[in-house]
C-alpha angles and dihedrals in degrees: 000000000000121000134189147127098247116071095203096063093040096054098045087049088053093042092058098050095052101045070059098056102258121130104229136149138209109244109187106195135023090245089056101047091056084056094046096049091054087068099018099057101199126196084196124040108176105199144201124225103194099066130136125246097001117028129213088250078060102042091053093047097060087048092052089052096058111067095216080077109035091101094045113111118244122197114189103220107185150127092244103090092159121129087249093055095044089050092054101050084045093052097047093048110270124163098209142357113223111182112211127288091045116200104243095222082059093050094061103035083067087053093049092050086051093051 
C-alpha cells in the first residue's frame, strides 16, 4: 500500500509495482489508509509522513496499536530526512526511512527484504 497526499507520487509508485508484479494500491490520506488496510491487508505500507489532517507518524501509530497490523512493514517515504524525523519513525515503530525522491532500486530492495 502507497499513501500520500499527492496523487501523482502515489500512483506512479503503485503503477510501477505493479508493471513489476507486486500487488500495491494508492492510498491518498492517513484516515483512509487505516480504512483501506483493514481490506487490503498489506505486508508493506509505505507511508507518508507530510499529510493533512492525519500524518503518516499517526497513521502508523494507530496501526501499531491493532494487533492485526503489528507485524506489517512500514516504510516512511517522505521529503523530511532530518535526525528529529528519523527518531520519530524509529520510536513509533517504523521499518525504514526512505527520504523523496526514493531511489527505485531501493524501493524494491526493502520489498524484497520483507518477502
Amino acid at each position: 500500500m502507497i499513501v500520500d497526499d499527492n496523487r501523482d507520487a502515489a500512483d506512479l509508485i503503485s503503477e510501477f509495482l505493479m508493471m513489476l508484479g507486486y500487488e500495491a494500491i494508492p492510498v491518498y490520506s492517513g484516515i483512509d489508509a487505516l480504512e483501506r488496510a483493514e481490506t487490503f491487508d498489506p505486508n508493506v505500507i509505505f507511508l507518508d509522513l507530510g499529510m493533512p489532517k492525519m500524518n503518516g507518524l499517526q497513521v502508523a501509530f494507530a496501526l501499531k496499536q491493532t494487533s492485526k497490523f503489528r507485524d506489517v512493514r512500514l516504510i516512511a517515504l517522505t521529503a523530511w530526512g532530518d535526525e528529529s524525523t528519523r527518531a520519530q519513525t524509529l520510536a513509533i515503530g517504523f521499518d525504514h526511512h526512505l527520504v523523496k525522491p526514493a531511489d527505485l532500486n531501493e524501493i524494491l530492495k526493502l520489498l524484497d527484504s520483507c518477502a
